[in-house]
C-alpha positions as CSV (number, residue, x, y, z in Angstrom):
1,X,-22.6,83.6,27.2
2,X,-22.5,79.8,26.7
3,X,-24.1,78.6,23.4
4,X,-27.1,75.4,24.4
5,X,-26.2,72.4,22.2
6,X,-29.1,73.2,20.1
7,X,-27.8,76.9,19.6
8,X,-24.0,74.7,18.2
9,X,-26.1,72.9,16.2
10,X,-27.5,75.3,14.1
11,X,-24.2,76.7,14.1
12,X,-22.5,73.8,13.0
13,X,-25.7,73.6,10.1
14,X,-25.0,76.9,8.4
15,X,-21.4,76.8,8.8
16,X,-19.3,76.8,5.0
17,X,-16.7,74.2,6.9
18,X,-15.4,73.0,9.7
19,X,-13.1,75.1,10.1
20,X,-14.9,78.0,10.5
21,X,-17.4,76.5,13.0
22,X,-14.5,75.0,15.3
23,X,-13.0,79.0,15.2
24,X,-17.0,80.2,15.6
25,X,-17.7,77.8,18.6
26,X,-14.2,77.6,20.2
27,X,-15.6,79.1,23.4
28,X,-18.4,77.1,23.9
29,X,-16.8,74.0,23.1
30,X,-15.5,71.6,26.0
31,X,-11.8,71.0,26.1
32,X,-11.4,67.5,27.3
33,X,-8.9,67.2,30.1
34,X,-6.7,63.9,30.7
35,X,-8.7,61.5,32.7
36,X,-5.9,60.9,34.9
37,X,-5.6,64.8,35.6
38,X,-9.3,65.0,36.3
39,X,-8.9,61.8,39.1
40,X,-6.0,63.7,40.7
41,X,-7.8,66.2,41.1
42,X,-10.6,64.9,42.8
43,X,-8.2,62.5,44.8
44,X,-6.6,66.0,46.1
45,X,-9.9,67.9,46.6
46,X,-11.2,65.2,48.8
47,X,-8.2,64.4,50.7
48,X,-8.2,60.8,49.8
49,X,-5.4,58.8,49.0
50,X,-5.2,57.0,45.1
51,X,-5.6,53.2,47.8
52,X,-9.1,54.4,48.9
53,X,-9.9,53.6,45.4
54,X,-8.9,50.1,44.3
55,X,-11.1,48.1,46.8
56,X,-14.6,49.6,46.0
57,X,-13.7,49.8,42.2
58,X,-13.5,46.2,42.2
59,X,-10.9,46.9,39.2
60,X,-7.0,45.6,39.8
61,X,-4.6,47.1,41.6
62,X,-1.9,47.7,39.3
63,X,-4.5,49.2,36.5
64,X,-6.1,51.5,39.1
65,X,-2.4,52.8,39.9
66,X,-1.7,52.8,35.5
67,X,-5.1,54.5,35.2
68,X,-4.0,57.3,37.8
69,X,-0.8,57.5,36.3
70,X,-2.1,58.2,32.5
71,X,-0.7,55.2,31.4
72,X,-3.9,52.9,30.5
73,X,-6.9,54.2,28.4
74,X,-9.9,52.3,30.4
75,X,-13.1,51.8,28.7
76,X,-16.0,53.8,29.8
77,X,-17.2,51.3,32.0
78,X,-14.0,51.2,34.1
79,X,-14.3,55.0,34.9
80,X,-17.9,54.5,35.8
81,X,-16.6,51.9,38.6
82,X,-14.4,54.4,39.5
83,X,-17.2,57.2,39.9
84,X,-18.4,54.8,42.5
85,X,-15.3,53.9,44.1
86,X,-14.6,57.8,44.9
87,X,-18.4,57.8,45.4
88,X,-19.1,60.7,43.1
89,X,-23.0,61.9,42.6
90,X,-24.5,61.5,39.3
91,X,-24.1,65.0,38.0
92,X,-20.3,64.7,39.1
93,X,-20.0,61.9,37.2
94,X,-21.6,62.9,34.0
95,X,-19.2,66.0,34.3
96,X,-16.6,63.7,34.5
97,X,-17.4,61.6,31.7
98,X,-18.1,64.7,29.6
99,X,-15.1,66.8,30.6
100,X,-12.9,63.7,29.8
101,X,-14.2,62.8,26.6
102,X,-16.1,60.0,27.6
103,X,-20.2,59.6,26.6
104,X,-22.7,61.0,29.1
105,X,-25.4,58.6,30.8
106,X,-28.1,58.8,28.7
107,X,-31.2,58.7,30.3
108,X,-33.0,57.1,27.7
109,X,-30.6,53.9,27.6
110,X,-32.0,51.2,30.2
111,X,-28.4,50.7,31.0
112,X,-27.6,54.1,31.6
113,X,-31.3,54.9,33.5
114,X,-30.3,52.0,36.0
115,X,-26.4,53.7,36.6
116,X,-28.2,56.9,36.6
117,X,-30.9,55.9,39.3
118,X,-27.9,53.9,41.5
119,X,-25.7,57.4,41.1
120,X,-28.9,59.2,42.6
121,X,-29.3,56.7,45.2
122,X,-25.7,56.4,46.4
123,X,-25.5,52.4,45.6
124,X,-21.8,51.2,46.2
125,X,-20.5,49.6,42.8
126,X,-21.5,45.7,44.4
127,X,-25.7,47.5,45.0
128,X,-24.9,49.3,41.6
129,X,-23.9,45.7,39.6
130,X,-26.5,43.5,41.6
131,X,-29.5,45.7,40.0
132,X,-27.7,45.9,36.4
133,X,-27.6,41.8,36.9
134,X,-31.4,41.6,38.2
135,X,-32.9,43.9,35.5
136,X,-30.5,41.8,32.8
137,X,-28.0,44.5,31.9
138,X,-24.4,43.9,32.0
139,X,-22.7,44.6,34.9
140,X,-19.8,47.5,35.2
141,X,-16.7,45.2,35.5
């Protein structure tokens, strides 16, 4: 049975070291997977083709195509343009960001709330920016 966070927690409290909380946990702990393994395999389970991505990404061609290929490290912001390039719902896209290493939207960061809420609403990454920019957040670029 898998652990809650608060459950690892306490854990993690009454554990003597690291060690023995890593080897204590190890099956409740997430494994993050290459980012560019994750996007293949969405690009594969959708039928799409790595293209479909670069135009509603608004990121560049070439870094798109380096990004897919596990040769650039983009920030977490770039992945979020991607989440809405594929489009993916928001709980897709917090299991991305979580299986790939990346931070979670937080709900309680007005930044995050507003990706959160354009996620829910299926916004395109243009809807998505043009309500970061009205509310004064920066925009995912």
């Amino acid at each position: 049975m898998k652990k809650t966070t608060g459950e690892l927690l306490e854990l993690l409290k009454r554990s003597p070291n690291a060690s023995s909380y890593i080897n204590g946990a190890s099956d409740d702990l997430i494994q993050p997977v290459p980012l560019s393994d994750y996007l293949a395999r969405l690009i594969l389970e959708r039928h799409m083709k790595k293209s479909s991505l670069i135009r509603p990404s608004g990121l560049d061609r070439g870094y798109v195509y380096d990004i897919l290929a596990g040769k650039k490290n983009p920030s977490r912001d770039k992945v979020l343009a991607i989440c809405f390039a594929f489009p993916l719902s928001d709980a897709e896209t917090q299991q991305l960001l979580k299986a790939t290493g990346y931070a979670p939207l937080y709900a309680r960061l007005g930044r995050d709330s507003v990706i959160l809420f354009a996620l829910q609403h299926s916004l395109s990454l243009i809807e998505a920016n043009n309500l970061l920019y009205d509310m004064n957040y920066p925009i995912l670029e």
